[in-house]
N, C-alpha and C positions, 0 to 999 in steps of 0.2 A: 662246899666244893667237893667233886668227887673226880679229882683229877684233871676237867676239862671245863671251860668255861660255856655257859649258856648263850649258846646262837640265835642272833635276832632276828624275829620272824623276817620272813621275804617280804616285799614288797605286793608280789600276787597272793601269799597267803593273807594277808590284810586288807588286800582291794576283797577277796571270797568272803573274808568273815563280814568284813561293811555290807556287801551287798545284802549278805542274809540276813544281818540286821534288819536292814531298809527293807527285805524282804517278806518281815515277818511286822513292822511297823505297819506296811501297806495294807499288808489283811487286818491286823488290829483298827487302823483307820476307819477303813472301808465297814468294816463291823461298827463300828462305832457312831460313823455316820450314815447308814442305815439305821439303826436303832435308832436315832436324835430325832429323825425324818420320820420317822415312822410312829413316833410318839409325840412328835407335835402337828402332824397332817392327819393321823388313822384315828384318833379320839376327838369324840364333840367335846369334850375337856381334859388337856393334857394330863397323866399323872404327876408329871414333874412339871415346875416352874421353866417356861420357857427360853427364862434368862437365863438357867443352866443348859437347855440344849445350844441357845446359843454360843455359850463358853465351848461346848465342846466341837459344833461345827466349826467354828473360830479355830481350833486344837488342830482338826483334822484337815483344815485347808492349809495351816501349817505347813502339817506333815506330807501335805501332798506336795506343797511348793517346794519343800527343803529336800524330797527325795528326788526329783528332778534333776535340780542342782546339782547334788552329792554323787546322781550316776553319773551326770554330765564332766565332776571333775572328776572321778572314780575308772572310769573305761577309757580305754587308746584312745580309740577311733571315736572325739567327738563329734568332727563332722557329719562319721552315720548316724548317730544317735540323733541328732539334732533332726536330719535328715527323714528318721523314720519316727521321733517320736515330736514335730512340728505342732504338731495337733495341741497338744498339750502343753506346748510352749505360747500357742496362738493363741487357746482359751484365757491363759494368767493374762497375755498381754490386753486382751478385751475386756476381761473384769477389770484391770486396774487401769485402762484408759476410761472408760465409766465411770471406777468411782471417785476419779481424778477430776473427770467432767464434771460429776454432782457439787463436788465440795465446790469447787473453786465457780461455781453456779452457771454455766457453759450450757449444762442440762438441769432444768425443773421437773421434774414430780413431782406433783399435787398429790395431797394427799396420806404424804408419807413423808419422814422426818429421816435426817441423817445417818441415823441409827438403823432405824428400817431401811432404808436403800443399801447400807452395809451387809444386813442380814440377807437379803432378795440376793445380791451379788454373791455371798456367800455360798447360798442354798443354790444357784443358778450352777455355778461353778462347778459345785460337790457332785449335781446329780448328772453332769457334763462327762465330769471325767470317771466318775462310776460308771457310764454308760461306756465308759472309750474303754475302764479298764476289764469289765465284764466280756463285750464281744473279742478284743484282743486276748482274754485266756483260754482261749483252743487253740491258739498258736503256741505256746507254752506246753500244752497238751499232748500235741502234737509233737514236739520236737520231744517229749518221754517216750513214742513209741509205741503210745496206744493205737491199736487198730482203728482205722476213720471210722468203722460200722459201730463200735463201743462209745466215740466220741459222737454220734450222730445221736443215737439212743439216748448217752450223758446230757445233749443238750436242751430235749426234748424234758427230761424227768427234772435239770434246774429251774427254766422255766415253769413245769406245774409245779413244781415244790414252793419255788417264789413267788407266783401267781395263789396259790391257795392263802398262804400266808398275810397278801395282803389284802382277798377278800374276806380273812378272818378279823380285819381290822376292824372296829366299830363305826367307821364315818364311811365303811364300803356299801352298808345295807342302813336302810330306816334303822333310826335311833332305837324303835320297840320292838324291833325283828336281827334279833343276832343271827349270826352264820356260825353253823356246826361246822368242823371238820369235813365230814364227809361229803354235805351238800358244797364246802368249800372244792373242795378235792375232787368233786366230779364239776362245777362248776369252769375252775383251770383246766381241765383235761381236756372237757367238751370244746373250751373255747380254744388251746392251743390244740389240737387232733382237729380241729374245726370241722365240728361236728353240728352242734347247732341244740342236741337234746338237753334241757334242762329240768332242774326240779326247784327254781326260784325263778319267779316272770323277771327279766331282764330289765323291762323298765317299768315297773313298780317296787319290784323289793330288792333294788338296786338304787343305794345312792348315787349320785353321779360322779364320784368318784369312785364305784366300784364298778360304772360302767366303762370307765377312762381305762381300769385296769381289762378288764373283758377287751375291748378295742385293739390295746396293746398287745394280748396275748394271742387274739386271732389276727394279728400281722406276722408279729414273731413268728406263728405255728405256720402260716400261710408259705413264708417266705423262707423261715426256718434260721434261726439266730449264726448258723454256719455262713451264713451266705452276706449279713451284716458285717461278720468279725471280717468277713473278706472284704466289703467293700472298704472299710476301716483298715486297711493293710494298704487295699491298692489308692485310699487316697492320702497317706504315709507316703506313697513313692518308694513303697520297697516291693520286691517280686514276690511271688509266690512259689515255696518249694513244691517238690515231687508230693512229698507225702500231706501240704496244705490244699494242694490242686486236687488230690485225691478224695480230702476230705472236703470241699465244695462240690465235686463232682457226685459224694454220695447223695445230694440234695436236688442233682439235675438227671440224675443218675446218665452223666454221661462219659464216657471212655474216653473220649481226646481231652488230655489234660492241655492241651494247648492254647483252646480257646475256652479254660473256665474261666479266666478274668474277663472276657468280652463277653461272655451268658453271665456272667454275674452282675457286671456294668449293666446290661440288658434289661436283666431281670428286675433291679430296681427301680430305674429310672423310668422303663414302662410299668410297672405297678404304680409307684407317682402319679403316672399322667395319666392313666386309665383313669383309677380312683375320683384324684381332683373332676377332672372333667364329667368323670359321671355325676359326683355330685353338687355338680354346680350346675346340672341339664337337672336333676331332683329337687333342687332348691324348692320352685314352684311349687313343686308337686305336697311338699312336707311342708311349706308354709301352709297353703290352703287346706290342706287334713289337722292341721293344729290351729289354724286359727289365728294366725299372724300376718303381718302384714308380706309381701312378697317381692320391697324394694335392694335390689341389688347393691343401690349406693350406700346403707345402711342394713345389713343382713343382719337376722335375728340371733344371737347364738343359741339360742337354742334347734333352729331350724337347722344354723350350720351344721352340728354337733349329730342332729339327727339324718343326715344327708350325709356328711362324712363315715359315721356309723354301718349305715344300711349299703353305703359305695362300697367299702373296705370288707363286710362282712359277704358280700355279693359277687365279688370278686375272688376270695379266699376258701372263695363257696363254703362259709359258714354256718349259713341259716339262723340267725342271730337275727331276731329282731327286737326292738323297742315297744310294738305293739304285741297285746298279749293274744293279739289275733292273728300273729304273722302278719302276711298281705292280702285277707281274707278280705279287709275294710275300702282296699284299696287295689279290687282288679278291675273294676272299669278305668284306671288312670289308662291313659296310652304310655309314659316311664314304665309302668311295669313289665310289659310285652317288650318295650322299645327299647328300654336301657339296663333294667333289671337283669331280662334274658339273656340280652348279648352280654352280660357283665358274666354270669355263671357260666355262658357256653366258654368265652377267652381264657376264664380261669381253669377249664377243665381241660383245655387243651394242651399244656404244658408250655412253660417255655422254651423248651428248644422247636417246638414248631412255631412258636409265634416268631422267634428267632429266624426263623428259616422264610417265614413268608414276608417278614420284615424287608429280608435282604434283597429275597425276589422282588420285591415290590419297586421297594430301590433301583436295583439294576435296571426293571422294566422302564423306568422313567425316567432315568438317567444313563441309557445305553451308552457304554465305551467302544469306540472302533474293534480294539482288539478282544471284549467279551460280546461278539453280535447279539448269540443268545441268550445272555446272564446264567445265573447260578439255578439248578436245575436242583429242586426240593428231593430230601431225603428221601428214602423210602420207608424211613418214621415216620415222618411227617404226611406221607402220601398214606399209609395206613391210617393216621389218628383218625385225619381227614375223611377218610374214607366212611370210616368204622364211625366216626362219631355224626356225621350227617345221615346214615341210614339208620343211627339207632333215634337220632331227633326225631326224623319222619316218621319211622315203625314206631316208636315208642309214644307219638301224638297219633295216630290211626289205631292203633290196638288200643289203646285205652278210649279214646272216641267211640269205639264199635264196642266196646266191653259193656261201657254206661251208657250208652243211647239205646240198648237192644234191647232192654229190660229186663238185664241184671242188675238194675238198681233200687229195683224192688227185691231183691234178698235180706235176710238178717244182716244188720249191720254190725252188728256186735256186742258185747255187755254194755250199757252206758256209764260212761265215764264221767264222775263230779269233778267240776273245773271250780277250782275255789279262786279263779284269776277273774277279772271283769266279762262279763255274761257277752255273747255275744250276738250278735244281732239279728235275728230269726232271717229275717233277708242273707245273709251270707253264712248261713248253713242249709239252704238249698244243694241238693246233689245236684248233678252233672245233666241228669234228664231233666233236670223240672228248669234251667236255665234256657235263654235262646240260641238259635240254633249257631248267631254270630258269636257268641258266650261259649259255647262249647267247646268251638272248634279254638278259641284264642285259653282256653282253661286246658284243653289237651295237650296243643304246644306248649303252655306255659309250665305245665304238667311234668311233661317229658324231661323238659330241660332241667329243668331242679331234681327229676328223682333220683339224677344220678352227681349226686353226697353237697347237694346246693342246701336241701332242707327248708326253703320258705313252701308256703305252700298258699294259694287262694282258693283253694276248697277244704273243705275238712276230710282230713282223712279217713277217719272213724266210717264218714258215711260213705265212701266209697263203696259198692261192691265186695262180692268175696276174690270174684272174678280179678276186681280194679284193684285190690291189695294186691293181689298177687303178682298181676302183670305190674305193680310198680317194684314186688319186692324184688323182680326178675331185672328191672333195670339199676334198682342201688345195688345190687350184688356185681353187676358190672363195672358201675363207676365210671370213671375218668378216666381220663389217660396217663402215661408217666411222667416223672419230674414236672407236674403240676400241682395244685392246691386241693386236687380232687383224691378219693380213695377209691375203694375197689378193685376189683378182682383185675380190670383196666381192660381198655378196648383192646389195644394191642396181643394182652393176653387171650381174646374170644377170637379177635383175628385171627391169631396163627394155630389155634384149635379149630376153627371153621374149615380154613386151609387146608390142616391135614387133612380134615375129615372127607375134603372135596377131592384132593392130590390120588387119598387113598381111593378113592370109589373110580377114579378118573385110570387107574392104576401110574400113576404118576410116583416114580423113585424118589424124587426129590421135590419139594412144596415150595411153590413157585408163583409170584405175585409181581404185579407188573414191572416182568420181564427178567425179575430178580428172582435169586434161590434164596432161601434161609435156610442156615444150615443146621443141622441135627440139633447140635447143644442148645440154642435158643427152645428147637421145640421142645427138647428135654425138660427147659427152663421154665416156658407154658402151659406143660403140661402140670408140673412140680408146683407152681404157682395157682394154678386152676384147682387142684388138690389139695393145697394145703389153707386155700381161703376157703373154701367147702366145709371143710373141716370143721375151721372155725367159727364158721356158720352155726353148725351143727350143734358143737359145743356148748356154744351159747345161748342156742333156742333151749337146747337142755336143762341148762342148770337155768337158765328161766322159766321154765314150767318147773320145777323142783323149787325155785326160792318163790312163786308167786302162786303155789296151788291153792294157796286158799284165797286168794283174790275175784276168784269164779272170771277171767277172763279167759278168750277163746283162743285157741290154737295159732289162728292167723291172725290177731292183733301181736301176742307173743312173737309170733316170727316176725311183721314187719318191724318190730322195736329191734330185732337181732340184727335183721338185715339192714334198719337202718343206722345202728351202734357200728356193727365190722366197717360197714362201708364207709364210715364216716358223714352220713344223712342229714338228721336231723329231723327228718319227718316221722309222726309221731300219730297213732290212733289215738292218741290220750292218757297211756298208762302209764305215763316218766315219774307223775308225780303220785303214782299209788307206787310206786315201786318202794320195796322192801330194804333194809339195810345193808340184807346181801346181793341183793339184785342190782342194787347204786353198783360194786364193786364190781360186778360181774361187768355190766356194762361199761363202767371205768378201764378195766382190763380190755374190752373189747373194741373201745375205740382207741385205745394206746397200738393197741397192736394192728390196727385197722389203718391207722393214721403211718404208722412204719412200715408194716407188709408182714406177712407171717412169713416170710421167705427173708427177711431181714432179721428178724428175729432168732431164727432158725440158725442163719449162716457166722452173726456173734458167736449161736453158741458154740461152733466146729470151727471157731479161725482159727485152734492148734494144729487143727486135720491134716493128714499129707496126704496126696493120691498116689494112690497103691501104682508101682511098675508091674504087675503083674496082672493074668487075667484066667480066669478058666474057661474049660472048655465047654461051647455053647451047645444047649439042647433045644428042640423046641418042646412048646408047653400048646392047648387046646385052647383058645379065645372063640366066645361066642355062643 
């Protein structure tokens, strides 16, 4: 005793120290039951005895059920908790109405013994609430104060980190073809930056569980893991703060924090529907190219698998295909033109104009008295629009005219050994030796993918010098914003066209139907239009530095750059001679391709203040 008796902790210092407990049990869990999964799913023969992972997923549904509980009696306000964490309460009640059902024999499973139907429920559970607790840790994130632009970036690099990891698994690739590192790590990148360039064929030296991961990863990348943890907020029935709206909005990149839960609502539910319905119009098409039967009442899953695949990578404008031919096997289909196309064009348009023609569409057909003329589309949306139908059309006639004019009798370029399945002398015809019906449907088809789609139904290699080029001029553009497309973006050529017209028109202010934009945006286009250039630049660079001995040509080199920045996927053939430093290089290229080099950039200066001050202006000699 030193005079004074020892005072008994508070009641809130002991609710802090429990939670942190619980808090540090949850990551040990969740570690723990990843690793269990991971070593009874990712090896054709576990290391360990099964009946120890099981003991331990047994441990970690535990501790998931008993932390629940413990917050639930540990915090005031049970009703919020309950309120916002439902989810998690609704999953326990599902597993154990199930396996209440099994025992007491209510439900049969064939096949499977009591024991097993515990494990299933177990593993169902675990990988349930791993998924609810993973998208809910940017809320947590968020509320430390990290800048959204650093949490955008952060979610981008877990994703590849955890995506490489699991196609380092052995049951990700053929049993007698492992996965390095690197080819792992550009593999995730490509697929989450959905890009589409690979250096391992997708469906050959991919198990089929390493293609489940691929899938997974160009959804996430597509849709962007922010945008999930938000719809997992808003189906919790709790709001969304200032600085969560912010960080959904870096992913639609739009300013009215008002309406991110209704573009996020948006956003997924029309990817859903898009997806499904394209590929249940594909069906057909991929049973009769496999060889399967083509009954809806009984679907093949392989057919599904491959339909659902090419929907979702087409959409996300991946360029991910199953065939190590792309859609080279498969352009006479009328889905490709028909459903393919329009899949790549919806996804390159962003959603906030799908959003916006949604609503119009709406209003038009369900006119209110008091809105006569409904909602009258942005003037983003009147740009994409704009900007992205004239480049469909220029960019299907210029390349029509490039290859039919007899520049396709040029050198095509060094030849490339494809060590993938040979392909079919019929569909590596160039563009002139095709009909004249074939041409015109290969140039649209063309067009649409060059900008960051990446399938392709001609070979690129043979294209022209002419036709590489005119394509690399369209991946370097891209897609537009807050969509699944990269590039420099239409909007960004729009508003440099603009100037360029404003200025010659002598026009003070750059002005487009009927609206001004004002300085800082062009500041912003311009700064964007320069800093992707760059990048460009860069990477043609240290491409011809890390590939000089490969004896490949200048312009195979550039369109691999321009189609890494832009996020492409379309490919002369040299991915898989690529070098160990050139993997990286173009790793890097489509990381930041897939973000923006202007996103990149504005992380590293979030300390920055703008200066109150200004000096005095001179003028300088342009021209």
């Amino acid at each position: 005793m030193n005079g004074k008796d020892e005072q008994p902790a508070s009641p809130f210092l002991f609710r802090r120290r429990m939670l942190m407990f619980f808090d540090v049990l949850m990551a040990f869990a969740a570690a723990s039951a990843i690793t269990a999964l991971a070593l009874e799913y990712g090896f054709y023969t576990p290391p360990v005895a099964t009946v120890y992972l099981h003991i331990v997923q047994a441990c970690v549904l535990g501790a998931f059920v008993l932390d629940r509980f413990a917050r639930l009696l540990l915090l005031g306000d049970r009703r919020r908790f309950l309120r916002e964490n439902w989810i998690d309460f609704a999953l326990m009640l599902a597993a154990a109405a199930t396996a209440v059902a099994v025992v007491t024999g209510q439900v049969q499973i064939r096949l499977l013994s009591a024991a097993a139907v515990y494990v299933v429920i177990t593993q169902v559970y675990i990988l349930a609430i791993l998924v609810v607790r993973t998208v809910g840790f940017q809320f947590k994130v968020a509320g430390a104060g990290i800048h959204p632009i650093w949490v955008l970036i952060g979610s981008f690099v877990m994703v590849i980190l955890f995506g490489t990891g699991l196609l380092m698994l052995p049951k990700a690739v053929p049993q007698e073809n492992p996965l390095g590192f690197t080819d792992a790590l550009f593999t995730a990148t490509s697929a989450t930056c959905v890009t589409g360039l690979i250096v391992r064929d997708t469906g050959t030296e991919f198990a089929r569980f390493g293609q489940v991961v691929i899938l997974a990863m160009i959804q996430l990348g597509g849709l962007g893991i922010m945008v999930f943890g938000t719809v997992f907020a808003l189906l919790a029935g709790r709001g969304l703060s200032i600085r969560e709206s912010l960080m959904a909005g870096q992913t639609f990149a739009d300013g009215t924090v008002g309406r991110i839960g209704r573009m996020v609502k948006f956003a997924v539910i029309s990817t859903l529907l898009i997806e499904v319905a394209a590929a249940a119009v594909m069906y057909t098409m991929w049973a009769g190219f496999l060889g399967k039967e083509s009954s809806l009442t009984l679907p093949d899953a392989e057919v599904v698998f491959t339909s659902v695949f090419h929907a979702v990578s087409a959409f996300c404008n991946a360029g991910f295909s199953l065939q190590s031919a792309s859609l080279m096997e498969m352009r006479g289909k009328w889905q490709v033109i028909g459903v393919m196309a329009p899949l790549i064009f919806l996804g390159g348009l962003g959603f906030p104009v799908l959003y916006d023609l949604v609503r119009s569409l709406w209003y038009s057909l369900f006119r209110r008295p008091e809105h006569p003329r409904g909602p009258i589309l942005t003037l983003h949306s009147k740009m994409v629009l704009s900007m992205s139908l004239v480049l469909l059309l220029g960019g299907a006639v210029g390349l029509f005219m490039i290859e039919t004019s007899g520049g396709s009798g040029q050198t095509f370029g060094a030849p490339i050994s494809n060590r993938y399945n040979p392909r079919p002398l019929a569909q590596r015809d160039t563009m002139a030796q095709l009909p004249a019906g074939a041409q015109v449907r290969e140039a649209v088809f063309q067009s649409v993918t060059a900008r960051t789609a990446g399938f392709n139904t001609v070979d690129m290699n043979r294209l022209s010098t002419g036709g590489k080029l005119w394509m690399c001029l369209l991946m370097i553009i891209g897609g537009s914003p807050a969509s699944t497309a990269g590039g420099m973006k239409t909007t960004t050529l729009a508003v440099l066209l603009l100037t360029i017209w404003c200025m010659l028109r002598r026009r003070e202010r750059v002005e487009i139907f009927k609206r001004s934009i004002t300085e800082p945006f062009v500041r912003k286009a311009v700064t964007l239009a320069g800093l992707y250039l760059m990048l460009v630049v860069t990477v043609t660079l240290l491409l011809c530095v890390t590939l000089s001995a490969k004896g490949l040509t200048f312009m195979q080199i550039f369109f691999e750059a321009c189609s890494a920045c832009g996020t492409v996927g379309l490919t002369c053939g040299i991915t898989e001679c690529l070098t160990q430093a050139a993997k990286y290089v173009i790793i890097a290229a489509m990381f930041i391709g897939r973000l923006g080099p202007l996103t990149l950039l504005l992380a590293l200066t979030v300390r920055l203040r703008a200066v109150r001050y200004a000096y005095p202006s001179e003028e300088v000699v342009l021209g």
